[in-house]
C-alpha positions in Angstrom: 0.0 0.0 0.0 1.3 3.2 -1.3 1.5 6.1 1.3 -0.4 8.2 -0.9 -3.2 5.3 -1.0 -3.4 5.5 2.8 -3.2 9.3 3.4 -6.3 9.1 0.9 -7.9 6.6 2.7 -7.7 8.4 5.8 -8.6 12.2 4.7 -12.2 11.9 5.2 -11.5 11.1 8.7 -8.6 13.6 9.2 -10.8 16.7 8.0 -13.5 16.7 10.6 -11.2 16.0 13.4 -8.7 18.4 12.6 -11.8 21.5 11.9 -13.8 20.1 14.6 -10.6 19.8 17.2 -8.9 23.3 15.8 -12.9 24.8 16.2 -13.4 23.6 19.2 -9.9 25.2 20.8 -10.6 28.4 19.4 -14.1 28.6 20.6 -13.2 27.6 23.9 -9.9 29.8 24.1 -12.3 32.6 22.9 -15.1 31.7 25.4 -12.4 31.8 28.4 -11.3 35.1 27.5 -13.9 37.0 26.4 -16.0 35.1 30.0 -16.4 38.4 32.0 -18.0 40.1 28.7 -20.0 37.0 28.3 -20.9 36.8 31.8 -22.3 40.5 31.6 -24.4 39.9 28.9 -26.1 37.0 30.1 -27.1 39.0 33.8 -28.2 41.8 31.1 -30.7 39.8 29.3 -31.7 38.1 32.8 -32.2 41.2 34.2 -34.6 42.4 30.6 -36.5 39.1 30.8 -37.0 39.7 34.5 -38.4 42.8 34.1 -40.4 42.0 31.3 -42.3 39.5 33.4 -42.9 42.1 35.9 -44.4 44.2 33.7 -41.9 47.2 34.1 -40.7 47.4 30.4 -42.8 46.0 27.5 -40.8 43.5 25.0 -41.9 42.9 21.6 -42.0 39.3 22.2 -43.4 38.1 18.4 -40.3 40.9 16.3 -37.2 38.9 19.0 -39.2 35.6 17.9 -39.1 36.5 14.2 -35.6 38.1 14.5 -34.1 34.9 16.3 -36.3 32.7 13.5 -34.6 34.7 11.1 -31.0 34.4 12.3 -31.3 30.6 12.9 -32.7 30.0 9.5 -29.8 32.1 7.9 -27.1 30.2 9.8 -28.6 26.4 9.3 -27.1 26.0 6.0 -24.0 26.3 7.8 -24.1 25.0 11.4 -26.1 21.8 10.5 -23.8 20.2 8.1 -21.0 20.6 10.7 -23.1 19.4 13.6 -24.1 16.0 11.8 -20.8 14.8 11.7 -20.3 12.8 14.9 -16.0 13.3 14.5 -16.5 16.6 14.1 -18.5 17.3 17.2 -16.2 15.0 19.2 -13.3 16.3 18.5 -15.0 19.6 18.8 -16.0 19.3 22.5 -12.6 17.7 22.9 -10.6 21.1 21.5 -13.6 23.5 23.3 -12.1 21.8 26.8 -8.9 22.4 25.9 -9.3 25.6 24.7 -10.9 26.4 28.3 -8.2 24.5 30.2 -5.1 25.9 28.4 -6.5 29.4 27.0 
C-alpha cells in the first residue's frame, strides 16, 4: 500500500477532526477570554426578561421571535452540516475543553 493510498484513505477522517478539534480550541480559548463580557451579557438579558415579566418594560416578544427565526434560518445551512458529523463534534468538544483548560 502506497503512502499516498493510505493518506487518501484516511482524509475523510482527518478533516472533521482536525476543523472540529482546531474549532473547538478556538471557541473555547475565545469563550475563556472573552468570560467576564459573556458573563455581563447574560445577567443583562436576565435582568430584561425579569423585568419583562414584571411588567416594568414592554418587550416585543413576536419581532425577537421572528428576529431569532430569522437568524437561525440564515445560519442552518452552515451549522447543520457541521453538527451532523459525529468526528467533528467529538473532537470539537474535545478542543472546546482544551481551549478552556489551556487558553
Amino acid at each position: 500500500m502506497r503512502m499516498s493510498d493510505a493518506l487518501s484513505s484516511f482524509l475523510p477522517l482527518i478533516v472533521p477532526l482536525g476543523v472540529g478539534g482546531l474549532g473547538g480550541f478556538f471557541v473555547g480559548y475565545a469563550v475563556k477570554k472573552i468570560y467576564r463580557l459573556a458573563m455581563f451579557v447574560g445577567v443583562l438579558v436576565f435582568s430584561v426578561a425579569y423585568l419583562a415579566y414584571a411588567n416594568i418594560v414592554n418587550l416585543n416578544f413576536s419581532g425577537l421571535m421572528e428576529t431569532v427565526s430569522t437568524l437561525v434560518t440564515t445560519l442552518s445551512p452552515f451549522i447543520i452540516p457541521l453538527t451532523s458529523s459525529l468526528l467533528f463534534v467529538g473532537s470539537f468538544i474535545v478542543g472546546l475543553v482544551y481551549g478552556l483548560t489551556k487558553g
